[in-house]
C-alpha positions as CSV (number, residue, x, y, z in Angstrom):
1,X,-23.8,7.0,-20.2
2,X,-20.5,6.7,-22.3
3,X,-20.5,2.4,-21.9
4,X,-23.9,1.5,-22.3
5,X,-25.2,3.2,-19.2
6,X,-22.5,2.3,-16.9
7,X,-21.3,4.8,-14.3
8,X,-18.3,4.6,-13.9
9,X,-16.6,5.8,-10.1
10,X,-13.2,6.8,-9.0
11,X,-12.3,5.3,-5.4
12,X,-8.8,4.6,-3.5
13,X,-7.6,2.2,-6.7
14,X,-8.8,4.6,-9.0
15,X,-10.9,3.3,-12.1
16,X,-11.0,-0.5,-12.0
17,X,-13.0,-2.5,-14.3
18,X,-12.7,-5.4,-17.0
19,X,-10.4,-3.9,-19.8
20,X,-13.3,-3.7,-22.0
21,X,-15.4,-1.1,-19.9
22,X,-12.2,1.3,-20.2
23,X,-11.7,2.0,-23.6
24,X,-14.3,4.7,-23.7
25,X,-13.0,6.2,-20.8
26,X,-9.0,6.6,-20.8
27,X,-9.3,9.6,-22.9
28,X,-11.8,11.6,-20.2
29,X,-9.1,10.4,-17.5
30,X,-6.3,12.0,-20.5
31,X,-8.3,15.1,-20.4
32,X,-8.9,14.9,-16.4
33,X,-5.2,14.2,-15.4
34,X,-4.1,17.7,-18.3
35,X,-6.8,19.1,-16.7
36,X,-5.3,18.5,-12.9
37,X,-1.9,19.6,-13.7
38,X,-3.4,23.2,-15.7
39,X,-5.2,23.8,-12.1
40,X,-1.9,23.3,-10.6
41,X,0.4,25.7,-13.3
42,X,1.7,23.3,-15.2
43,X,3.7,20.8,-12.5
44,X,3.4,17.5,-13.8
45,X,0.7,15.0,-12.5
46,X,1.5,10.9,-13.2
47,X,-1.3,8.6,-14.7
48,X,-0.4,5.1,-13.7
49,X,-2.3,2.2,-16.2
50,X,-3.2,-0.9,-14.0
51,X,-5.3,-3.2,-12.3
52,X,-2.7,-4.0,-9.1
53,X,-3.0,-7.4,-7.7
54,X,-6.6,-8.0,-10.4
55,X,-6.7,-10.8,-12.8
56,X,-5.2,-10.0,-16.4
57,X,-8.4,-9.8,-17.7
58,X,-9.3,-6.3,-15.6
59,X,-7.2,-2.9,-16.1
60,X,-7.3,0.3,-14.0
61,X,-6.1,3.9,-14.3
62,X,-5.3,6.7,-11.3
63,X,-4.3,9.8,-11.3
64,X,-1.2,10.7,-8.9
65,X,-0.7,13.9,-7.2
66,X,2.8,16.0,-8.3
67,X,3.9,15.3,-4.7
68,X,3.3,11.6,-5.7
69,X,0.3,11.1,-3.4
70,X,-2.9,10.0,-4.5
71,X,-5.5,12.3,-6.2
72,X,-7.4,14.5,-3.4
73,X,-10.9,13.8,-2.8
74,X,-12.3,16.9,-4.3
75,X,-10.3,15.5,-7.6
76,X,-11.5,12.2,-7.1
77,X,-15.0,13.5,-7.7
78,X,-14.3,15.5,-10.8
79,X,-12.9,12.6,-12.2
80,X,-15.9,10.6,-11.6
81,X,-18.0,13.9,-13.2
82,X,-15.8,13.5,-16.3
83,X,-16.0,9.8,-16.8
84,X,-20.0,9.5,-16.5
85,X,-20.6,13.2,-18.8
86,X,-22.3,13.6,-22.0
87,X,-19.7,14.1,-24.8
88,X,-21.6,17.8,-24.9
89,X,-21.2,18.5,-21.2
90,X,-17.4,18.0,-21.4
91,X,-16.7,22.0,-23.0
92,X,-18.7,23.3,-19.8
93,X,-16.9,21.0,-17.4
94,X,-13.9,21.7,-18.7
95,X,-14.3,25.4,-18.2
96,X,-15.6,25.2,-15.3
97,X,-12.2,24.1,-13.6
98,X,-9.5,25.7,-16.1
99,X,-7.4,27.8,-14.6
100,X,-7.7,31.2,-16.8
101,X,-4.6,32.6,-14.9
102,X,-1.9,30.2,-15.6
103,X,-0.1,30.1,-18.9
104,X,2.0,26.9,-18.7
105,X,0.8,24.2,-20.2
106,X,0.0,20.8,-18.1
107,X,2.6,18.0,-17.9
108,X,1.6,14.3,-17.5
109,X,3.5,11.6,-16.9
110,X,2.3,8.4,-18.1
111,X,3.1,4.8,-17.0
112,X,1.8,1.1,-17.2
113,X,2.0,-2.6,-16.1
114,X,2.5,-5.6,-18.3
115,X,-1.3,-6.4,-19.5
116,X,-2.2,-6.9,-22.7
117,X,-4.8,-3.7,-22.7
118,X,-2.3,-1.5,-21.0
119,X,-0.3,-0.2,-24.2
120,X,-3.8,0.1,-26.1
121,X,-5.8,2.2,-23.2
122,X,-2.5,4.3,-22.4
123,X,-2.5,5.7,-26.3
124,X,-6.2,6.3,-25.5
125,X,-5.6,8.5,-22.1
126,X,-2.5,10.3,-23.9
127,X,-4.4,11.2,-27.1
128,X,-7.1,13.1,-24.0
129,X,-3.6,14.9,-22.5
130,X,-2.7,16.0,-25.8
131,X,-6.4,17.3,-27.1
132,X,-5.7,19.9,-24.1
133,X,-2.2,20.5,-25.1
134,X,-0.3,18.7,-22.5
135,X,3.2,17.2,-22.7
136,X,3.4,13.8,-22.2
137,X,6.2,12.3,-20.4
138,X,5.8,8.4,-21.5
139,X,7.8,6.3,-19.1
140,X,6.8,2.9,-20.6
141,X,6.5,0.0,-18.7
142,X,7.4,0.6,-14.7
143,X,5.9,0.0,-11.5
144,X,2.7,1.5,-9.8
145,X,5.8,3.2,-7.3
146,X,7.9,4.3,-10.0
147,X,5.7,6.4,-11.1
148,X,4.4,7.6,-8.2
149,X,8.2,8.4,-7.3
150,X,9.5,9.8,-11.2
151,X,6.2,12.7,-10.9
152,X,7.7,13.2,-7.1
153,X,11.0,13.6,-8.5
154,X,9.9,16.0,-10.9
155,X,8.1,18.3,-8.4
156,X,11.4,18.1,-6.3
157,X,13.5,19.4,-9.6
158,X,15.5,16.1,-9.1
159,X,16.8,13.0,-11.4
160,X,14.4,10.6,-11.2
161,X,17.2,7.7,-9.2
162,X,15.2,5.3,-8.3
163,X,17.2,1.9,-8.4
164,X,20.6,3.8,-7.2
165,X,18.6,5.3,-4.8
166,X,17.5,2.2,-2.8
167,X,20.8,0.2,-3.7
168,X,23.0,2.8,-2.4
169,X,20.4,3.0,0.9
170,X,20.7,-0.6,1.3
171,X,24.1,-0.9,0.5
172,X,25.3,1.4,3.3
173,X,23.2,-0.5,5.8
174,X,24.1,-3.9,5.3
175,X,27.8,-3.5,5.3
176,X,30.0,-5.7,4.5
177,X,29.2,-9.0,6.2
178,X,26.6,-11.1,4.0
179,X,22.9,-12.6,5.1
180,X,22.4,-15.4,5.8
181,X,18.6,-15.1,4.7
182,X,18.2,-16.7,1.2
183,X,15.3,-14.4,-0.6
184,X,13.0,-15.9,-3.0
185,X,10.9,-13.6,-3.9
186,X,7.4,-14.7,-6.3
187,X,6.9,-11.7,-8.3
188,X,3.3,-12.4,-9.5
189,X,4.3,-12.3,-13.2
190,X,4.5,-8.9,-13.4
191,X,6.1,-5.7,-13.6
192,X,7.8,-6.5,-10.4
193,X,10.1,-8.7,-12.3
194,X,11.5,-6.4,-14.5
195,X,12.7,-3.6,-11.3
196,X,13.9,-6.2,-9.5
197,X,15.9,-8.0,-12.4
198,X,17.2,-4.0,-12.7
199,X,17.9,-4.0,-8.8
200,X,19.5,-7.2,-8.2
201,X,22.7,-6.7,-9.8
202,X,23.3,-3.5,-7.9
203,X,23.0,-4.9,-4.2
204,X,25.5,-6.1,-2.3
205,X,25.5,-9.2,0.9
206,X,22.3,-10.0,-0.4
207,X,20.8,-13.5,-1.7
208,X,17.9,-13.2,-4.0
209,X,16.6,-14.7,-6.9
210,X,13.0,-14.4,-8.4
211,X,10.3,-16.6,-9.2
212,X,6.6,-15.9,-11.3
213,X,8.8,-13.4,-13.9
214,X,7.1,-14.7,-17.3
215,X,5.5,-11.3,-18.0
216,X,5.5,-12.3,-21.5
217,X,2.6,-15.1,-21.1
218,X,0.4,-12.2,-19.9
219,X,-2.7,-14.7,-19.1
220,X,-0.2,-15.8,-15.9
221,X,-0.4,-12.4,-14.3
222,X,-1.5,-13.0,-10.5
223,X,-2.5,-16.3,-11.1
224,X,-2.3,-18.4,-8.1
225,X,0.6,-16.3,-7.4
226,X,1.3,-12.9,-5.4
227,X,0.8,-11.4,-2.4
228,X,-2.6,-11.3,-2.4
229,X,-2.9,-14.9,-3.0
230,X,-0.8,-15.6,-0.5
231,X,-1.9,-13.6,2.4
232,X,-6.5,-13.8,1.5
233,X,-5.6,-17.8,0.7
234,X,-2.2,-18.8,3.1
235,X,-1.4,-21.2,0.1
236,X,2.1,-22.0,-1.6
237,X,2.3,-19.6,-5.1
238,X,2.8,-21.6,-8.0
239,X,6.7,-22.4,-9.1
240,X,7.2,-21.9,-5.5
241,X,8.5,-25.4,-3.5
242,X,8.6,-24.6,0.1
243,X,11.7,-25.5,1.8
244,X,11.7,-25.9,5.7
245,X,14.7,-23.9,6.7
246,X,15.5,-21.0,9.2
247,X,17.9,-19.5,6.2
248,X,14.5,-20.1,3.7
249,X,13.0,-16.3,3.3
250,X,9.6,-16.2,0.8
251,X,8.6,-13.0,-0.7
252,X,5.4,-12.3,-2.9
253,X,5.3,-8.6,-4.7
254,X,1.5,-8.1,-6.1
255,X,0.9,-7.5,-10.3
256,X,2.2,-3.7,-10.1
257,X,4.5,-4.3,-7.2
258,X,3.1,-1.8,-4.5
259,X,2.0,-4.6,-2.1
260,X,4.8,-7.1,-0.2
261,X,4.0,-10.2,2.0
262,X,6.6,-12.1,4.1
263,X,6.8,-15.9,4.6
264,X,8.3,-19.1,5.5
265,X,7.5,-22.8,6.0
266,X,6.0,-24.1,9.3
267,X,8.2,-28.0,10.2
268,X,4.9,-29.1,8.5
269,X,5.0,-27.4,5.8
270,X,2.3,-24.4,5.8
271,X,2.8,-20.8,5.0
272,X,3.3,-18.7,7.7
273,X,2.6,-15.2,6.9
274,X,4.7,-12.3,8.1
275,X,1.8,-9.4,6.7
276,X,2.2,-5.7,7.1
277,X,1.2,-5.6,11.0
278,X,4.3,-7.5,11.1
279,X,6.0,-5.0,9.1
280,X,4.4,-1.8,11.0
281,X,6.0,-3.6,14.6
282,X,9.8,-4.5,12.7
283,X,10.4,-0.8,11.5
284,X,8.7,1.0,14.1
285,X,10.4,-1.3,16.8
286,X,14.0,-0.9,14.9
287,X,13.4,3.4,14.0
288,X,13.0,3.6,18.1
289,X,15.7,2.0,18.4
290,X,17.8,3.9,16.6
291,X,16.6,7.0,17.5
292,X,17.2,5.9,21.4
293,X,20.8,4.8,20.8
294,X,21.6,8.3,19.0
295,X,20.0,10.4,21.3
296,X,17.0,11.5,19.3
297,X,14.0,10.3,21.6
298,X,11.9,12.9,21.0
299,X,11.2,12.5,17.5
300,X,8.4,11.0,17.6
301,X,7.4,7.6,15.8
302,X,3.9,6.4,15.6
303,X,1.8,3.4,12.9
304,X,-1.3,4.3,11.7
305,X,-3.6,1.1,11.3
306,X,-7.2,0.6,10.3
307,X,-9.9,-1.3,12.6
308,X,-8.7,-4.5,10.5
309,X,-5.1,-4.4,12.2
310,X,-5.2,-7.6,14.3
311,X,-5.3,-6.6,17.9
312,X,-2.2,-8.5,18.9
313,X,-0.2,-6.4,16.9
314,X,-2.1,-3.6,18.5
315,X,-0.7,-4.6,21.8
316,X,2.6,-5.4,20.7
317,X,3.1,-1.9,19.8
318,X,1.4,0.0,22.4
319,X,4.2,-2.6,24.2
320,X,6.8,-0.7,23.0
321,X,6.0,2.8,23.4
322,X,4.9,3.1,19.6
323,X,2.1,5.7,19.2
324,X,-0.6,4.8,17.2
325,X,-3.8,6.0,15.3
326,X,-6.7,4.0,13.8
327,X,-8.2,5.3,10.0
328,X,-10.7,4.8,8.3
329,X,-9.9,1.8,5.6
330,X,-8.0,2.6,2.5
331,X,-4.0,3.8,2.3
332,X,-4.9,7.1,1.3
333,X,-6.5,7.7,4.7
334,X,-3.5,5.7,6.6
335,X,-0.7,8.1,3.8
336,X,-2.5,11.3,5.8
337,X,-2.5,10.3,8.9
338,X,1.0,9.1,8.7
339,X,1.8,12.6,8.0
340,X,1.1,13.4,12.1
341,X,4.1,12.2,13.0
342,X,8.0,13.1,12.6
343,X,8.4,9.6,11.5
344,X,4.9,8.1,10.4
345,X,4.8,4.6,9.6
346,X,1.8,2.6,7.8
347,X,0.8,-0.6,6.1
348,X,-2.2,-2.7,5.6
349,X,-2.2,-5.9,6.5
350,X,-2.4,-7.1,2.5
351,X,1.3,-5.1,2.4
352,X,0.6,-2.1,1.2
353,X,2.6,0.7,3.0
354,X,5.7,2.9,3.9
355,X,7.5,5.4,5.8
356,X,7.0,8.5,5.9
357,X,9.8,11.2,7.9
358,X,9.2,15.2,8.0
359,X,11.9,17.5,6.8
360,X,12.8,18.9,10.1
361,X,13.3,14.9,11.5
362,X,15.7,14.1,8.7
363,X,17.2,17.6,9.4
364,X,18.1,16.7,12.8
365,X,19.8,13.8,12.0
366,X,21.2,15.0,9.6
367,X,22.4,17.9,12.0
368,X,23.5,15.3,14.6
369,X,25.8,13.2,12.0
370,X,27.6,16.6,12.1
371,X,28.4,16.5,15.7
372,X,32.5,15.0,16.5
373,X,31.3,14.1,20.1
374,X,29.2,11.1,19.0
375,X,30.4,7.5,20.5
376,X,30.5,4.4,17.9
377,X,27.4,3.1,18.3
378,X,25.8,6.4,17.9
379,X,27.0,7.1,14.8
380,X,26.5,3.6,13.5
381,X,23.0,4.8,14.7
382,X,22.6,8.1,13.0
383,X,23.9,5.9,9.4
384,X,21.6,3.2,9.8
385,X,18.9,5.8,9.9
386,X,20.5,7.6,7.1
387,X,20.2,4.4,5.2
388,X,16.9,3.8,6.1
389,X,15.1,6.6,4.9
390,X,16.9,6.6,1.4
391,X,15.9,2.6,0.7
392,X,12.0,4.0,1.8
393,X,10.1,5.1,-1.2
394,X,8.4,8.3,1.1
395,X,5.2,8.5,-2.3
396,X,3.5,5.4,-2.2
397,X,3.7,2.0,-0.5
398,X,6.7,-0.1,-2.8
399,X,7.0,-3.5,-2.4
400,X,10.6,-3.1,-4.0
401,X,11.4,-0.2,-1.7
402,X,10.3,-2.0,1.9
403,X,11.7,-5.8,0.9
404,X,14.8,-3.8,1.0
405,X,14.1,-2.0,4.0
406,X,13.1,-5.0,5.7
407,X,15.6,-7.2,4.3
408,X,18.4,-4.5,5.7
409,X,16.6,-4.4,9.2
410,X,16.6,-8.2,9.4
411,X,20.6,-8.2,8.3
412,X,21.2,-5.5,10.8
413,X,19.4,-7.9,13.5
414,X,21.0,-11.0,12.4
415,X,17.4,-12.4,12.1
416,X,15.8,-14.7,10.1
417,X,11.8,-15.1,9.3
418,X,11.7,-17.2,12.3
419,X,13.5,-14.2,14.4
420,X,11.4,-11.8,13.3
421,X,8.1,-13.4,14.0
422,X,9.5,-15.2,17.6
423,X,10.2,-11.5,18.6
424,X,7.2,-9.3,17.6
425,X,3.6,-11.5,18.5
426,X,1.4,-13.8,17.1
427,X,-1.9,-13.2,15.7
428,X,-4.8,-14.0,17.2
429,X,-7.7,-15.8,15.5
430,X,-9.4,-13.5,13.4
431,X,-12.3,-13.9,10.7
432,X,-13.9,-11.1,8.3
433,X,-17.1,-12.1,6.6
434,X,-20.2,-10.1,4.5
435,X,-24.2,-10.6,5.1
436,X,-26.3,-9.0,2.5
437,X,-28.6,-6.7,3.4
438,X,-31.2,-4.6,1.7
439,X,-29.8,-1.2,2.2
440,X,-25.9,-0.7,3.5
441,X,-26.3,2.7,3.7
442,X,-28.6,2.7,6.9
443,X,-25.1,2.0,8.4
444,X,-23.3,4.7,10.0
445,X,-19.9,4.3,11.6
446,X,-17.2,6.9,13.8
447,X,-14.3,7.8,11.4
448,X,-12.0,5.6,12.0
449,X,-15.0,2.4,11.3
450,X,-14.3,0.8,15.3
451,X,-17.9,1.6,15.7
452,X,-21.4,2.0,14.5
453,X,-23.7,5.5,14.8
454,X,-26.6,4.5,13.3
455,X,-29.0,2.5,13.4
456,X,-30.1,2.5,16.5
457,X,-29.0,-0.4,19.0
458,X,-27.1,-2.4,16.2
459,X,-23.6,-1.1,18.4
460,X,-25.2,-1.7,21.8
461,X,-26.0,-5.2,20.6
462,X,-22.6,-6.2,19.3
463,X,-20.6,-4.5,22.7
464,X,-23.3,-7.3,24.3
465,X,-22.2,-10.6,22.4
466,X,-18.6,-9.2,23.1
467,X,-19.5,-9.3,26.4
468,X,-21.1,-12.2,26.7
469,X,-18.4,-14.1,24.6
470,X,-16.3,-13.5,28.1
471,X,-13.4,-13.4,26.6
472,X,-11.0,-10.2,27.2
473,X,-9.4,-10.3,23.9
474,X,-12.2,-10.9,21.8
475,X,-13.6,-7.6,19.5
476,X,-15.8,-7.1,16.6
477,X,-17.0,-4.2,14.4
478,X,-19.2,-4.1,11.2
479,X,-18.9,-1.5,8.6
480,X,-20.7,-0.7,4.6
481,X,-19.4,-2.0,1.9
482,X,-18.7,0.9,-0.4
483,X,-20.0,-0.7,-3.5
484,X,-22.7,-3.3,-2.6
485,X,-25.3,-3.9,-0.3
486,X,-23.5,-6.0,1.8
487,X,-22.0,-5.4,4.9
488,X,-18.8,-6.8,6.1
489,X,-18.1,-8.3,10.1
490,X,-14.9,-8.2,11.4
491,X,-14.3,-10.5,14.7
492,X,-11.3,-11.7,16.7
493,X,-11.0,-13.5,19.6
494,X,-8.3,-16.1,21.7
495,X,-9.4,-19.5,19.9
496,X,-10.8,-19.7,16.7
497,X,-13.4,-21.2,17.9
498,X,-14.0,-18.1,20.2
499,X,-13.7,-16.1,17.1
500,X,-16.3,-18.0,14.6
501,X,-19.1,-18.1,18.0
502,X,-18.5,-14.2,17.6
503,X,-18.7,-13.4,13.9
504,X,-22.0,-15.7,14.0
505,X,-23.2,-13.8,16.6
506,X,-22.8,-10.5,14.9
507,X,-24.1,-12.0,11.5
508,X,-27.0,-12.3,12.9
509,X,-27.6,-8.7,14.7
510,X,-26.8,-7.8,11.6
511,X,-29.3,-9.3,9.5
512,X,-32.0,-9.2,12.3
513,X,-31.5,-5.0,12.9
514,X,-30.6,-3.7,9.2
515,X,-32.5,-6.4,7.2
């Protein structure tokens, strides 16, 4: 096809590939993302150039919504049909989805990280916008979020006030008394570095600093650093020195800053990883809160979680009176179902996540902050949740965005890392591992991937060695890979040594019933 005969696919992240696969495609995505926005009358789509939390070698492009979600499905397929088409297929493509009916032309707005092929591919996908007579908005070098939340702006008919946004948010719910946490946060060596350099200066009662900034050596970018080295590996990032303190608060943002991990130092030393379950049971817990004290109970607050969410957060929640609904894998099934509740809460357990509030719940509080027969803590109530919602980014998960939420929820608790994680749950033992197969797609699972349809007797025989495990908490599912023929086990138990019996046991229904 148009690399060689690669075909190419758009999934949750996009297009991800080495940097040198892309080149021949950025200017169908150009053509694609004019394409989307000439359907739509002209509001403006984004088109964000990166490979996340990849190594710099790799580069990605995604189209965004004009609401700032991610691209709907039946999109994500005609971007696939316009990346794998004949260069003389693209005329009858092209008319095949034009809008004859609208006469304003399509508005793109373009953005990309810090890698070297970023500047190169984005002049490649803005040269496709153009051939189709688009205006390109260029935003330069910002952020997955940002981007997501400039296009979101624009659909709103707003300024696009992202950093006074969140500081004033945070600002007004922190107060006047400083933290005593002490933030470092290891921004990967990417565009992260830049917004927060922007941000810091603009908070107040805060103590940050950053660490992994050199976006200049661009071979550094996610190298032994970022979130997703620290929560897939539980090792120290580089420049990082861990310091065993209660005051000692570690941060890690991913390459393009949509994905967030806590952290702090065990008395020996290890990292001890506050992940997004953690951050799904904080907010939710404090939102409830808040919503008790003023008065508001009936709005209702529920997390959306995958089958991956560990099963002690799981509890913890249901502990609380949080409603909750299990997805399939990948945030843009979790950003949907978030959308179920007044206030709709949801991260993966690698960070990526937000909060989500409908108009008429903001309008009610809004409504109530009106009211003169409110008592002190009430109001203090109805502000903090005030403050809350304008920190959130409500587009995309930002791993700006919810370090401030959760660094304003901590302040408000007079918590520290330690705090936090002595008042929410431990983990138990969990362990995810693949066995190839010959065929994944023999595997059939329920929507939300808790459990296998087909074939038959491969779900009777894992609910068996979860029985016979005898162990209450223990649980395992398997589900497709959606690119290889492998298939990946999931198991959890009360002992690690509970958990690995498990995952061996299913490893081998696996291989023994699929093949």
């Amino acid at each position: 096809r148009v690399h060689g005969g690669f075909t190419y696919r758009y999934g949750t992240a996009g297009f991800r590939y080495h940097s040198d696969l892309l080149g021949p495609l950025m200017f169908r995505v150009g053509l694609c993302a004019a394409l989307r926005s000439q359907v739509l009358g002209g509001q403006a789509v984004g088109v964000m150039v990166t490979a996340s939390h990849n190594p710099p070698e790799d580069n990605g492009v995604k189209i965004c919504e004009p609401t700032g979600d991610m691209l709907i499905p039946a999109w994500e397929a005609h971007a696939t049909s316009f990346a794998n088409a004949q260069p003389d297929e693209l005329p009858n493509l092209i008319a095949s989805l034009f809008n004859s009916s609208s006469q304003v032309p399509p508005t793109v707005v373009v953005g990309r990280d810090t890698r070297e092929s970023s500047e190169p591919l984005t002049r490649l996908a803005i040269e496709g916008m153009e051939a189709l007579g688009a205006t390109v908005i260029d935003i330069g070098i910002v952020t997955t979020p940002q981007l997501h939340y400039h296009t979101l702006c624009r659909y709103l008919g707003v300024a696009d006030d992202y950093f006074t946004r969140l500081s004033d948010g945070f600002n007004a719910l922190v107060g006047s008394l400083p933290s005593s946490n002490e933030f470092l946060i290891d921004c990967a060596n990417g565009v992260g570095s830049i917004s927060l350099a922007q941000m810091i200066p603009l908070l107040k009662n805060i103590q940050v600093s950053g660490v992994n900034t050199d976006v200049a050596s661009v071979s550094k970018l996610n190298v032994e650093c970022g979130s997703e080295h620290v929560q897939k590996q539980k090792l120290w990032p580089a420049q990082v020195t861990p310091v065993i303190s209660p005051s000692k608060a570690y941060v890690s943002f991913d390459g393009d800053a949509d994905r967030i991990v806590f952290y702090y130092a065990s008395e020996s030393g290890q990292v001890v990883l506050l992940d997004g379950d953690q951050m799904s049971s904080l907010l939710s817990e404090f939102l409830l809160n808040q919503l008790n004290v003023c008065g508001l109970q009936d709005i209702t607050v529920g997390v959306v979680q995958t089958a991956y969410a560990n099963g002690a957060s799981t509890a913890f929640l249901k502990s609380r009176g949080v409603k909750i609904v299990c997805t399939a894998t990948g945030v843009k099934h979790l950003h949907h179902a978030a959308h179920e509740f007044d206030i709709g809460i949801y991260f993966e357990a690698n960070g990526h996540g937000t909060c989500i509030i409908r108009d008429e719940a903001r309008a009610r509080i809004d409504q109530l902050a009106q009211s003169r027969d409110l008592s002190a803590e009430a109001k203090q109530a109805i502000a903090n949740l005030k403050g809350f919602f304008q920190v959130i980014n409500p587009a995309v998960g930002d791993a700006l965005s919810d370090f401030l939420a959760v660094a304003a929820v901590l302040h408000i608790r007079g918590w520290s890392l330690l705090d936090w994680h002595a008042r929410t749950y431990r983990d138990l033992p969990s362990r995810m591992t693949v066995v190839k197969v010959k065929d994944r797609t023999v595997i059939r699972t329920v929507p939300d991937e808790t459990r296998t349809t087909a074939p038959a007797g491969l779900q009777e025989a894992i609910d068996q060695a979860v029985l016979d495990l005898g162990d209450p908490l223990g649980r395992s599912f398997v589900r497709p890979s959606g690119t290889e023929d492998v298939v990946r086990v999931y198991a959890e138990a009360s002992t690690p040594e509970k958990t690995n019996e498990l995952v061996e046991r299913v490893m081998q229904i696996v291989s023994t019933i699929v093949g």
